[in-house]
VEXKETI-143650 format. One record per residue (C-alpha): x, y, z. Coordinates in Angstrom, 1 decimal. Layout:
residues N
{px X; py Y; pz Z} .
...
//
This chain:
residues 305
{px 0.0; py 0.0; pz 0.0} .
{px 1.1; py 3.1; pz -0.9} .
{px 1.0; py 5.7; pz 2.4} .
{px 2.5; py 8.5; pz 0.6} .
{px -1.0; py 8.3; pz -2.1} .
{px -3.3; py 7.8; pz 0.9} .
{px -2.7; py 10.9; pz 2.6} .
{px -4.1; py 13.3; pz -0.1} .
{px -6.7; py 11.0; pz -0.1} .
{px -7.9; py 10.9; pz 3.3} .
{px -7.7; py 15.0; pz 3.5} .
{px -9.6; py 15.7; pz 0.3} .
{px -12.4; py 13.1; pz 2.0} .
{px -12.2; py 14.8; pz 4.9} .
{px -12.5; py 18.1; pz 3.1} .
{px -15.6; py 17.0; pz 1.2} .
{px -16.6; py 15.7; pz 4.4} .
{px -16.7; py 19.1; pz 5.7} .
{px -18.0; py 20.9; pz 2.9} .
{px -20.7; py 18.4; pz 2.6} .
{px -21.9; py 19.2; pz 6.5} .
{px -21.3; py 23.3; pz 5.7} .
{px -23.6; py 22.6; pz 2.4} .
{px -26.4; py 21.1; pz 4.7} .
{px -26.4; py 23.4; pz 7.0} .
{px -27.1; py 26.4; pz 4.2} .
{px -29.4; py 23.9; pz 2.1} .
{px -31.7; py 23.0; pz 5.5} .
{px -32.6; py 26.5; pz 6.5} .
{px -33.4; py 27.0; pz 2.5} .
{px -35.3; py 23.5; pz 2.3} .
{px -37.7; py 24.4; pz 4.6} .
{px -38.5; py 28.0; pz 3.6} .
{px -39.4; py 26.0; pz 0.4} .
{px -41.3; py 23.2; pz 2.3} .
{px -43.3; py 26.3; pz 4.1} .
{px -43.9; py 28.7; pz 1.0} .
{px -45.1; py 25.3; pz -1.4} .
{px -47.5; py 23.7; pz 1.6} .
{px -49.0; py 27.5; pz 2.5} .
{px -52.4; py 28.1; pz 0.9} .
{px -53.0; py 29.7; pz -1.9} .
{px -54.8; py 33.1; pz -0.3} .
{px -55.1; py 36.5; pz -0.9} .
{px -56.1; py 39.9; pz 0.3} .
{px -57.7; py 42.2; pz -2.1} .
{px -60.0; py 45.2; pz -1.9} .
{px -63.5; py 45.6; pz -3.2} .
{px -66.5; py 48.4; pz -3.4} .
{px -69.8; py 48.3; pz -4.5} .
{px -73.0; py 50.0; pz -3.9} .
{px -76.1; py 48.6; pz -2.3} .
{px -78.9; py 49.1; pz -0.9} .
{px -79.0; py 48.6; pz 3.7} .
{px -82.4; py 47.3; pz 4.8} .
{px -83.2; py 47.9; pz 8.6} .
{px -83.3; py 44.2; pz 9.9} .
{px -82.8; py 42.2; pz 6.6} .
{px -79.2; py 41.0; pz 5.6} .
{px -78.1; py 42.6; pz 2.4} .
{px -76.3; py 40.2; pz 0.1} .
{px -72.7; py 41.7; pz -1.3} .
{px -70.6; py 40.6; pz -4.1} .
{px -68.0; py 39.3; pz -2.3} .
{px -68.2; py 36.5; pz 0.8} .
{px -65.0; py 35.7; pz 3.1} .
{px -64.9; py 38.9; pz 4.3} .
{px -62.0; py 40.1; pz 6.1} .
{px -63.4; py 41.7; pz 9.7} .
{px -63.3; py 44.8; pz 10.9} .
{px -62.3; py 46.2; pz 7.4} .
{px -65.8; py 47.3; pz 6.0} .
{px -66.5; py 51.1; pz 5.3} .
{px -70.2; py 52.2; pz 4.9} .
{px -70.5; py 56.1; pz 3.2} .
{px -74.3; py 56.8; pz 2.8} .
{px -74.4; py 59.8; pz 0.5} .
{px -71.8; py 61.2; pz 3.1} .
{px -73.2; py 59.9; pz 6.4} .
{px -70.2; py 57.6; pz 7.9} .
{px -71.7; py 54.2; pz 9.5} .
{px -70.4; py 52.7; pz 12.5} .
{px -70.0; py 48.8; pz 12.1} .
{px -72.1; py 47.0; pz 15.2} .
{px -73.4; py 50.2; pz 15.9} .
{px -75.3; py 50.9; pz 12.5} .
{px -75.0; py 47.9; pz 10.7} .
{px -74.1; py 44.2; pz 11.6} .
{px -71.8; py 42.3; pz 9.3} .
{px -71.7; py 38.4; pz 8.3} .
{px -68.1; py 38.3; pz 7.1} .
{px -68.0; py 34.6; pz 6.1} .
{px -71.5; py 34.7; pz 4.2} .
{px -70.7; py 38.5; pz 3.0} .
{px -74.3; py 39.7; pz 4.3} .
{px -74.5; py 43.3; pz 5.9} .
{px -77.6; py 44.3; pz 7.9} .
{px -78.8; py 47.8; pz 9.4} .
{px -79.9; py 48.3; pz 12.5} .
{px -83.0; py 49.8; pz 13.3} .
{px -83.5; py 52.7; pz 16.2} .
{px -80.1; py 53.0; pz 17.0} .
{px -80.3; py 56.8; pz 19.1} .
{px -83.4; py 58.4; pz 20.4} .
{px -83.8; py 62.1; pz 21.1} .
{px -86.2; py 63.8; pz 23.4} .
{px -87.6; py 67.2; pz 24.1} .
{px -86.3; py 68.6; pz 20.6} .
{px -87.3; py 71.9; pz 20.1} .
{px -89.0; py 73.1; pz 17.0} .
{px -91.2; py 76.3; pz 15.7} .
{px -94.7; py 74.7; pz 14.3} .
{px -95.2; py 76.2; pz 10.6} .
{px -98.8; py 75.4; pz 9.7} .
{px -97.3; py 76.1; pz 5.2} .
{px -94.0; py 74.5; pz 4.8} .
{px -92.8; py 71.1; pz 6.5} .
{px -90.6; py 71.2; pz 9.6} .
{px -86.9; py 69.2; pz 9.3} .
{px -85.7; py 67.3; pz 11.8} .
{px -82.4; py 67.5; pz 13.7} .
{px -81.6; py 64.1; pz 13.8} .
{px -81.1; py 61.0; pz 10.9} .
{px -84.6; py 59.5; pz 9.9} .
{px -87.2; py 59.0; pz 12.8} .
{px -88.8; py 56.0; pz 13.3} .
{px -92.2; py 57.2; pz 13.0} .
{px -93.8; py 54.4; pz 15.1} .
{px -92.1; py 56.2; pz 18.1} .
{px -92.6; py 59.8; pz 17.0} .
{px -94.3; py 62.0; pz 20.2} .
{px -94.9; py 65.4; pz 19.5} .
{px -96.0; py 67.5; pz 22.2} .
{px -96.5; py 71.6; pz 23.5} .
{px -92.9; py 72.4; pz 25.0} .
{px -94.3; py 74.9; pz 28.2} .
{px -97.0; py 71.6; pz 29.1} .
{px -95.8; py 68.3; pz 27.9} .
{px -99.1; py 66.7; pz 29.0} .
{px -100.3; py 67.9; pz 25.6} .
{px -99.6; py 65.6; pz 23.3} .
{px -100.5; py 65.8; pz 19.9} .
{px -102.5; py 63.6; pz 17.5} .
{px -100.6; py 62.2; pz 14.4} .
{px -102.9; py 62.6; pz 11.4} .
{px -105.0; py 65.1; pz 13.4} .
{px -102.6; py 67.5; pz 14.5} .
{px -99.9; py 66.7; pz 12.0} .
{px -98.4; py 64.6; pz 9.9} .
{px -95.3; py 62.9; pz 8.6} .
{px -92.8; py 63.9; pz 6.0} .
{px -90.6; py 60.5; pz 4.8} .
{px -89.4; py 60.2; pz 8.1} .
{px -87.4; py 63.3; pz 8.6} .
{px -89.6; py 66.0; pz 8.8} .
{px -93.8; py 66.9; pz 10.1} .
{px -96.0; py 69.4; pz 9.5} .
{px -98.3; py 70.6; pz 11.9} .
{px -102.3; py 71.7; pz 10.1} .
{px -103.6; py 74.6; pz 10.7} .
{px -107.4; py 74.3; pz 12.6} .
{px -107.5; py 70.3; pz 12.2} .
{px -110.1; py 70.3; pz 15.1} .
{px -113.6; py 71.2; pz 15.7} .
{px -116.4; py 72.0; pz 17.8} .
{px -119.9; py 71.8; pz 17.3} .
{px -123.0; py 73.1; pz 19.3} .
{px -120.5; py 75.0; pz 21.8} .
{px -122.6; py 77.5; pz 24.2} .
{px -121.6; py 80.5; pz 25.7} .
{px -123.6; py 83.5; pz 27.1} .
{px -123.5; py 87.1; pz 25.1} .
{px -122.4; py 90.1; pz 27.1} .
{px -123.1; py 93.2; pz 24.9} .
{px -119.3; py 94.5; pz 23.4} .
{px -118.1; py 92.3; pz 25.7} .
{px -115.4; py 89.7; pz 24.9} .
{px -116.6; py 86.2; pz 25.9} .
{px -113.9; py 83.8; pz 26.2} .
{px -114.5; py 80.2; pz 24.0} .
{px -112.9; py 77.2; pz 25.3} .
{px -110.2; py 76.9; pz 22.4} .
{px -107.9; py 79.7; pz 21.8} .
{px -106.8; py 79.3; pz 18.9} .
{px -109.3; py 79.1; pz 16.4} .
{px -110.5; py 80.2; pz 12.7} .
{px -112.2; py 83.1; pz 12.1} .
{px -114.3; py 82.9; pz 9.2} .
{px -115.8; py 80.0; pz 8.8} .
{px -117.9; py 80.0; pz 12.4} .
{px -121.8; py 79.7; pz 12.7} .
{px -123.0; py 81.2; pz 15.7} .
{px -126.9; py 80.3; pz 16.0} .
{px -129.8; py 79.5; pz 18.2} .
{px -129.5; py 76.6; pz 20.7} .
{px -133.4; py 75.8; pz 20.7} .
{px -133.6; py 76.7; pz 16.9} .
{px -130.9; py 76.7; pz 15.2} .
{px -132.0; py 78.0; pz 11.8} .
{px -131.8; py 80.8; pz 13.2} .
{px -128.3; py 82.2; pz 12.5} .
{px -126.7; py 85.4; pz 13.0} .
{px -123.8; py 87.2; pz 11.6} .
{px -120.0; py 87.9; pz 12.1} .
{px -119.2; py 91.6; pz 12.0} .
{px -123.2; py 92.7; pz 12.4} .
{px -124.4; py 90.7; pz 15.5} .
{px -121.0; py 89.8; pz 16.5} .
{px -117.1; py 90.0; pz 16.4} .
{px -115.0; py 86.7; pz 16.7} .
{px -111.3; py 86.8; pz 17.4} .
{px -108.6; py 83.9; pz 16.8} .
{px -107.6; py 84.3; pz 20.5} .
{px -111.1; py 82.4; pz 21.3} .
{px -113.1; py 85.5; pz 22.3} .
{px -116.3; py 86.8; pz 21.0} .
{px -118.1; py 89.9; pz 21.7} .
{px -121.7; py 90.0; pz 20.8} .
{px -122.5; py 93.8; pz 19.4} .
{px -125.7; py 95.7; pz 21.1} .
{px -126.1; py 97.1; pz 17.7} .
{px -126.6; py 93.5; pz 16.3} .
{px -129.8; py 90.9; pz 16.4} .
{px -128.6; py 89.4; pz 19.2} .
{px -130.2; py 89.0; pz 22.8} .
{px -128.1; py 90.3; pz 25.9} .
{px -127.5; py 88.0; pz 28.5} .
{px -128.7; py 84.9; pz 26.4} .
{px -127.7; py 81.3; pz 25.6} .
{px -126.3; py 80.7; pz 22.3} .
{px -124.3; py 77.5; pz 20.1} .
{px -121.3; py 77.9; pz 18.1} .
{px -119.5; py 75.5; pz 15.3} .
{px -116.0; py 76.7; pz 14.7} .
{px -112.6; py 75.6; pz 13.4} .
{px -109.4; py 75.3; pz 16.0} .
{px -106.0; py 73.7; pz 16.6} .
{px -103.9; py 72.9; pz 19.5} .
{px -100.7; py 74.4; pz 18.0} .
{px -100.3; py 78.2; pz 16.6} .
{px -97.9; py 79.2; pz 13.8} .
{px -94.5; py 79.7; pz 15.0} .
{px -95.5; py 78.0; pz 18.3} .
{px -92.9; py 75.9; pz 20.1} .
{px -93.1; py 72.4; pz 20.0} .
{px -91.5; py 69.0; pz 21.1} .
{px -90.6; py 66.1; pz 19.7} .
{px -89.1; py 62.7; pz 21.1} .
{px -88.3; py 59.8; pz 18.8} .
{px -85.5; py 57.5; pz 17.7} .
{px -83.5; py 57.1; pz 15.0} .
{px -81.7; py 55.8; pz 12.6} .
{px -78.4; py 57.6; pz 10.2} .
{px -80.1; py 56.1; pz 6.8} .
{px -83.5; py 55.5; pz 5.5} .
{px -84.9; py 51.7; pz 5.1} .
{px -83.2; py 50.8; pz 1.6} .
{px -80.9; py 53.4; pz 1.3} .
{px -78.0; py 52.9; pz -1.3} .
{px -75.0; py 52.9; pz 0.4} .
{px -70.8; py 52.9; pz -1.3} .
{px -69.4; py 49.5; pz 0.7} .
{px -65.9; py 49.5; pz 0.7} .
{px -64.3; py 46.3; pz 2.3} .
{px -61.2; py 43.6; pz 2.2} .
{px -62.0; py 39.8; pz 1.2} .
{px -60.1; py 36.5; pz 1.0} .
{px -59.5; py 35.2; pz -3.0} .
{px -58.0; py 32.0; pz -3.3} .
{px -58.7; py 27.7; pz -2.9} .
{px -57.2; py 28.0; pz 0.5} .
{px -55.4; py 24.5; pz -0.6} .
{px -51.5; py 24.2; pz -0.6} .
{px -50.2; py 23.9; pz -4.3} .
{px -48.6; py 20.3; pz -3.7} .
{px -48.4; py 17.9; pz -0.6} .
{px -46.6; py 18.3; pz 2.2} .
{px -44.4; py 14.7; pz 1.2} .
{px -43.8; py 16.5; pz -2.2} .
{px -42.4; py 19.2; pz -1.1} .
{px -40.3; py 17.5; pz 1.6} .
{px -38.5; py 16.0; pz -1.3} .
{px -38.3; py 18.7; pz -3.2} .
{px -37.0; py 21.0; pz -0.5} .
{px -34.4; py 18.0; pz 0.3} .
{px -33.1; py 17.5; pz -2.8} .
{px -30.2; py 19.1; pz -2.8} .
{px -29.0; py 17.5; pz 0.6} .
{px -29.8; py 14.3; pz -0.7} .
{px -28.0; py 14.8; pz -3.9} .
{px -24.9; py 16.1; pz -1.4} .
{px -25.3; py 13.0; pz 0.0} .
{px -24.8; py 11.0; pz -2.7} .
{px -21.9; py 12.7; pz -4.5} .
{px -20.1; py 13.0; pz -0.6} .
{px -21.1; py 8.5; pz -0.5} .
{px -19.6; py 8.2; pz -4.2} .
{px -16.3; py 10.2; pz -3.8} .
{px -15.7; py 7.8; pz -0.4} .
{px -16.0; py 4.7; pz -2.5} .
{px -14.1; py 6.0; pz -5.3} .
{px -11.1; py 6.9; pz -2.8} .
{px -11.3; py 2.9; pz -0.8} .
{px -11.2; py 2.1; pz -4.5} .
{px -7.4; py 3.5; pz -5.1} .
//
C-alpha cells in the first residue's frame, strides 16, 4: 500500500466531508422556507366596493363572501356608518344588515309652521315612536294625522285648525269679549246660531265679532239677545304658527333601503396548498440528498485506489 498516495486521499475526504456538512447546514434552512412557501395556501387579500342598498333588519347580500373583519367602510351619500353600531356584518356569508333605532332624542325643540314642512335635527325617525307635544305643558300631546303629519321620516307638518267644535254655548255680554274654550281658532268659517232653533243664524261683524284668541263679543247694535244662551260650530288647533313644540323619537343615520358605497377587504384563493406536504419535503431535500450522494460516491471512489 502506498502511504504516501493515501494521505491526499484521506484529506480531500475529509474536506468534502466538511464541505458536505457546511452545504447542509445552508441547504436545510433554504429547504424548509421551500417546504413552508409550497404547503402555505394559496390566499389572498384584495379590496372591493360596490353599492347597495342597507335594509333595517334584513341582511343585504354583497358581491364578495370571506370577508376580512373589521375592514368594511359604509358612506351613505356622506353619512359615515359605524360597524355593530349601524350595521351588523356576516363576514363569512358576506351579508351586511342595518340596525334599526339605534339613538333616540327627546324634548327637541321646533317652531310649528302650519305652510311648509318642519326638518328634523336628527337622521330618519322612526315614525312608530314619533311623540310630538307643547314644550311649556308636555301633557299635551299631539294627534298624528289630526294635529300633523309625517314627511318620509325626517320631517312633520303641523295643520292649521284640524279640530272642531260643534254646538258649543256661551252667554253674550253686549261689546263684551266672551272667552271660548279653544284659543286658537279660525275666524271665518264659524256659525253662531240658536240653541233651541238653530235655523236661526246670525252674523259675524253685524251681531258679532270673533277673534282667533277664542273670544267673542256680541255687538248691542246686532240681532242678538243680551244675556242669552247661544251654540257655536267653529274651526281650531292645538298648535299656533311659530308655536314651540317637542318632539321625542328614535333614530336611525339612513333610510330603510338606502343605497350605500361598501368598501371592504376579502379572502381570493382555494385555501389549498399547491402540492403535498411529502412532495415538497422531497423537493426542499433534494439538494441535501443529492450532497449525500456525491459525498457517499467520492468515499468509495477513494477505498477504491
Amino acid at each position: 500500500m502506498n502511504n504516501k498516495g493515501e494521505i491526499p486521499m484521506v484529506a480531500m475526504a475529509i474536506s468534502i466531508l466538511v464541505i458536505g456538512i457546511i452545504g447542509v447546514g445552508v441547504v436545510l434552512p433554504t429547504a424548509t422556507e421551500i417546504i413552508g412557501d409550497l404547503t402555505a395556501p394559496t390566499n389572498t387579500t384584495l379590496s372591493f366596493s360596490e353599492i347597495q342598498p342597507i335594509w333595517l333588519g334584513l341582511p343585504t347580500t354583497l358581491n364578495k363572501t370571506d370577508l376580512v373583519a373589521g375592514t368594511t367602510n359604509v358612506n351613505c351619500s356622506g353619512t359615515i356608518l359605524t360597524e355593530n353600531t349601524d350595521y351588523t356584518m356576516d363576514n363569512p356569508a358576506g351579508l351586511i344588515t342595518g340596525v334599526e333605532d339605534v339613538y333616540s332624542t327627546t324634548n327637541e325643540n321646533h317652531s310649528a309652521d302650519w305652510y311648509s314642512p318642519v326638518t328634523l335635527d336628527n337622521g330618519v325617525a322612526d315614525m312608530g315612536t314619533f311623540v310630538l307635544y307643547d314644550c311649556a305643558n308636555n301633557s299635551l300631546i299631539y294627534t298624528l294625522n289630526t294635529d300633523y303629519g309625517l314627511n318620509g321620516g325626517n320631517a312633520f307638518s303641523t295643520y292649521s285648525y284640524p279640530r272642531n267644535v260643534t254646538a258649543e254655548n256661551f252667554t253674550a255680554l253686549f261689546d263684551t269679549n266672551v272667552t271660548l274654550n279653544q284659543n286658537i281658532i279660525a275666524n271665518w268659517n264659524e256659525v253662531v246660531y240658536n240653541c233651541t232653533n238653530d235655523s236661526q243664524t246670525f252674523d259675524n261683524s253685524t251681531d258679532y265679532n270673533i277673534f282667533s284668541d277664542g273670544n267673542i263679543d256680541v255687538l248691542s247694535t246686532g240681532t242678538m239677545t243680551n244675556d242669552t244662551l247661544y251654540c257655536i260650530d267653529y274651526y281650531y288647533s292645538l298648535t299656533a304658527d311659530g308655536q314651540q313644540v317637542c318632539a321625542d323619537y328614535d333614530y336611525t343615520l339612513i333610510a330603510n333601503g338606502d343605497n350605500c358605497s361598501i368598501d371592504y377587504q376579502y379572502i381570493s384563493g382555494t385555501g389549498t396548498p399547491e402540492i403535498s406536504g411529502t412532495t415538497a419535503l422531497i423537493i426542499g431535500l433534494l439538494p441535501v440528498i443529492i450532497a449525500v450522494i456525491v459525498l457517499v460516491g467520492l468515499i468509495g471512489f477513494m477505498r477504491m485506489d
